[in-house]
N, C-alpha and C positions, 0 to 999 in steps of 0.2 A: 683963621683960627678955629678949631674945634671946639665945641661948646659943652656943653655938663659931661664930665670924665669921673666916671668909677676907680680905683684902683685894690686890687688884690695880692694880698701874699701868703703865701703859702710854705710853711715850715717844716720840712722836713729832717726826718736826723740826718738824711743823705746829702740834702740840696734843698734850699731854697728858692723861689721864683717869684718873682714882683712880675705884675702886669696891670696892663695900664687899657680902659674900654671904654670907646663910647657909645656902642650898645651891645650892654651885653645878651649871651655869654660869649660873643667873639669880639677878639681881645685885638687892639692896634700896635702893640708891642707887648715885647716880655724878654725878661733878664732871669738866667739863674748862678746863684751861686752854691759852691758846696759850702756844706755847714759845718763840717768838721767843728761835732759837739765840743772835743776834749779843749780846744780852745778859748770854750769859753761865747759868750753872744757878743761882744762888741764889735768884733769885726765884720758879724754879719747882719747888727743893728748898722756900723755904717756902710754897708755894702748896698741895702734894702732902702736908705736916706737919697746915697748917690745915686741907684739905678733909676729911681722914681723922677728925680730931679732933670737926670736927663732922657728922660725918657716924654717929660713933660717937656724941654727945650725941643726935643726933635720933630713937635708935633706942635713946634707955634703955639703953645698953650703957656700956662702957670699955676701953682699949686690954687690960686681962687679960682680956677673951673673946675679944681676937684670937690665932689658931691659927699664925697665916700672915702674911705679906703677900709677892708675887710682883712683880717685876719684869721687864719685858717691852722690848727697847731694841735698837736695831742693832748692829750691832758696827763694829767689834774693841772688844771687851769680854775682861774675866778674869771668869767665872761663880764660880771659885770663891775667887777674892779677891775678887771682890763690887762691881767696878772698871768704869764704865763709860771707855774710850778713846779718846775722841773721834771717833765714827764718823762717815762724809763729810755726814750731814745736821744732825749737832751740833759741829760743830769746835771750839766753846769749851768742849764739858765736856771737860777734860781731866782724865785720872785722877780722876774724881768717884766716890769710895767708898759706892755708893750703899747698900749695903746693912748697910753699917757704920750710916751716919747715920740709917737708918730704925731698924733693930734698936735705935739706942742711944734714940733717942722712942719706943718705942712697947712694948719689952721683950718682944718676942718676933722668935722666926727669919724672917728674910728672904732671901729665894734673887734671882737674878738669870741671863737667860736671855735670849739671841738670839732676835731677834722671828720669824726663819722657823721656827728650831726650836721656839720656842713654838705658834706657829700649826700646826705639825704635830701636834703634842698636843695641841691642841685638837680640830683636824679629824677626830681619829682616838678622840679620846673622845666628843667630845659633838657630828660633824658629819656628814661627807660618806666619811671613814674609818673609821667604826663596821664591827666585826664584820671585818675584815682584819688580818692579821698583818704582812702586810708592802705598805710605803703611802710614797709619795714624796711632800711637796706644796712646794709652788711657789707664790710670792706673786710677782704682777708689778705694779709700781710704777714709780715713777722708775728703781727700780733691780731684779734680780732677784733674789729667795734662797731658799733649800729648805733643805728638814728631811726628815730619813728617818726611817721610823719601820722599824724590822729586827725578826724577832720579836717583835714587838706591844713593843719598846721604842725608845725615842729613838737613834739611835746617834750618838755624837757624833767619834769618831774618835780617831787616837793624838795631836794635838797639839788638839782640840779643835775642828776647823775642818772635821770634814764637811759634807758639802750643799752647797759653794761651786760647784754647775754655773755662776752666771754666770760664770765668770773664765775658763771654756773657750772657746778661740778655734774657731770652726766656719771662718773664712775670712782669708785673710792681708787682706783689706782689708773695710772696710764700715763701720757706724755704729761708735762707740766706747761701752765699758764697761768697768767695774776698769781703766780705762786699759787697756784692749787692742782695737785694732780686730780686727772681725772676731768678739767675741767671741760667746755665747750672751746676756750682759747686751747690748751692742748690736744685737743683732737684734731683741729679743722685749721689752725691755722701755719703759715708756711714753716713758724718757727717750731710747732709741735708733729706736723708731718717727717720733720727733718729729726725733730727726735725718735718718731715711730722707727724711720729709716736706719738710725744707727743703731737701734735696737735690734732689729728684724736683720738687717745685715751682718751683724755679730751674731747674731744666730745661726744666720746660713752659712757663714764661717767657721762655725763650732762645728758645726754636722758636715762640712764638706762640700755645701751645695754650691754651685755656680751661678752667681749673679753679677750684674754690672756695678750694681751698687757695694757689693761685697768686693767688687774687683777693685773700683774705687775709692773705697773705703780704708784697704788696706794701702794707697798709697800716699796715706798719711793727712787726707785733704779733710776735714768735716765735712759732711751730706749736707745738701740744703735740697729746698723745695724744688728748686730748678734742677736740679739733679733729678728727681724723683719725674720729675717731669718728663726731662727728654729719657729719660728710661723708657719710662712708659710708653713712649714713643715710640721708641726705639722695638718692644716688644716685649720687656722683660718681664717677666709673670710676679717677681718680687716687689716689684716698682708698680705695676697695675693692682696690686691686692693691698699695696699700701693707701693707692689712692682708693679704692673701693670701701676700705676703714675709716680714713677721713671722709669718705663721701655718705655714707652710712651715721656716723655721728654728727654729721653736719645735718644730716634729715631729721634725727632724733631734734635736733633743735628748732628745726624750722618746724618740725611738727608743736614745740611748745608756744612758738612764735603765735602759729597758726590758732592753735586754742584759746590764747590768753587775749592777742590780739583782733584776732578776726579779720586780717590787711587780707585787700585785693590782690596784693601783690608782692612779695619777698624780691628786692633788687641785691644783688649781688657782686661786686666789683671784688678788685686786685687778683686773686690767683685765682677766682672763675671765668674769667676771660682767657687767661693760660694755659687755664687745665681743661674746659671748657665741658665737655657731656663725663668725661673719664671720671669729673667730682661729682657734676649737677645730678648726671640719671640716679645713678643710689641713693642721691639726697632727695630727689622724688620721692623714688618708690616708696625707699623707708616712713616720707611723711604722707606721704596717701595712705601707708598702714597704719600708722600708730597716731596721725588727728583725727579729731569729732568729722564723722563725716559732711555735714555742712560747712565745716569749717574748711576741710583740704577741699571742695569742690570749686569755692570762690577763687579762691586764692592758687594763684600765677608764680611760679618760681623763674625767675631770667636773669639774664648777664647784664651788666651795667652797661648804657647806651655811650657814658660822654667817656670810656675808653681814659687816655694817657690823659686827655684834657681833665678830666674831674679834680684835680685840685684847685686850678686854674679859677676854674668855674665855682667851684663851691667858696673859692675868695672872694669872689665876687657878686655872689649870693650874698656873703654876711655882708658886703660895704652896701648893699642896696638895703638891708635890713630884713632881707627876705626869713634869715633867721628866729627873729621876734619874734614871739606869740602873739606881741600885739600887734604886728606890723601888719598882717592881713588887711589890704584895700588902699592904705595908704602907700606901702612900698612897692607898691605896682604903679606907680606913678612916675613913667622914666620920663 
């Protein structure tokens, strides 16, 4: 039998993933399900019941070796009523007590935690923010979110809602995000790239110009990030000036990061891994120009280390407590 077991879940509006560790961040099993929001959370409240259950059978254990179990989920969430609240890529959980319903199956503590600020404790334990004290990271997605890690701990703020850079508006007009044009989530993130693209692509449609993305566009499909992507790949000069836009307003913020903050280090996950220098270089240069010069000199822009794994992991950060502000010293106690 295997002795003290963590377990991790990870909520996505795509898929779901239960995993099960006994040291973490490398995991001895793992389950995923799709989430398919429109249905509703019960099926994959008991999908998440089952997987765990036998996932503990398969490994000679039983829910009393489990120490933990972490939950990882967008927000607007209550971490410490344990409540997820319907976040915009789950609109039907509403008030789903999730860590009530775990805790009360499985008979031990469940914590629950914002998935950027989870992936910052990740990043910063077991990634790309190892050995820094002070560490900003950025998941770029559909949509954008960050987690600060201040003093080598999580900082979560006075009403709980630090790290919301996307909802700053950098321009009175442009792509839309958190409902605000103009914002930092509309410039930089996949869902506001994609709007640059159908924008800029009906332009180059109006005037005659030839692109992939115009070529695509017209066959009825909506543009998304990954489109703009392999464009850009591909060579297409409409698709490289899109990413140079998002990569330029993506520096304008890391340069506010860099001021306000002072982090050693800007980690960057989801579409900087993909997109990789075509986002990052612009989002340098820009913030080498426009930060306090001691401030861009310290401070490290890079790609996220723990890759497909970081949800995984950052579940597993919150069952360990890594999350807490208060847990420094004691939740390093595996």
């Amino acid at each position: 039998m295997i002795g003290r077991l963590w377990a991790g879940v990870d909520i996505g509006g795509t898929k779901t993933a239960v995993v099960l560790s006994a040291q973490p961040p490398q995991a001895i099993s793992r389950r995923v399900v799709a989430t398919l929001p429109a249905q509703g959370p019960e099926r994959v409240l008991a999908s998440i019941k089952k997987d765990l259950f036998e996932m503990l059978t398969e490994h000679g254990s039983s829910p009393e070796a489990l120490a933990g179990i972490g939950v990882s989920c967008g927000s607007p969430l209550d971490r410490f009523a344990g409540v997820i609240q319907a976040p915009p890529n789950l609109p039907t959980w509403v008030d789903v007590p999730i860590t009530a319903i775990l805790s009360r199956e499985f008979g031990c503590r469940c914590s629950l935690e914002n998935d950027a600020n989870a992936g910052a404790v990740a990043e910063h334990r077991f990634g790309a923010g190892r050995g820094v004290e002070n560490m900003v990271f950025l998941t770029l997605g559909t949509g954008l979110g960050a987690g600060i890690i201040c003093d080598g701990r999580l900082y979560h703020g006075a009403s709980d809602s630090a790290g919301e850079i996307g909802h700053v508006r950098l321009s009175r007009t442009g792509p839309v995000g958190y409902h605000k044009a103009g914002s930092v989530e509309g410039w930089s993130s996949g869902g506001g790239i994609a709007q640059l693209a159908e924008q800029l692509a009906a332009e180059a449609s109006a005037k005659g110009r030839k692109t992939m993305l115009a070529e695509k566009r017209a066959g009825g499909t909506p543009l998304t990030a990954r489109d703009v992507a392999a464009a850009a790949q591909a060579g297409d000069a409409l698709a490289k000036r899109i990413l140079r836009i998002a990569g330029m307003r993506l520096g304008e913020t890391l340069a506010i990061l860099a001021d306000v903050l002072n982090p050693e280090r800007i980690v960057i996950g989801g579409l900087a891994l993909r997109l990789g220098d075509a986002l990052l270089e612009p989002a340098r240069k820009v913030m080498r120009r426009e930060a306090l010069p001691q401030s861009a000199a310290v401070c490290q822009v890079v790609p996220a280390a723990l890759d497909e794994s970081i949800g995984d992991v950052a579940a597993l950060c919150v069952a360990m407590g890594f999350h807490d502000r208060e847990s420094k010293g004691r939740a390093t106690d595996l």
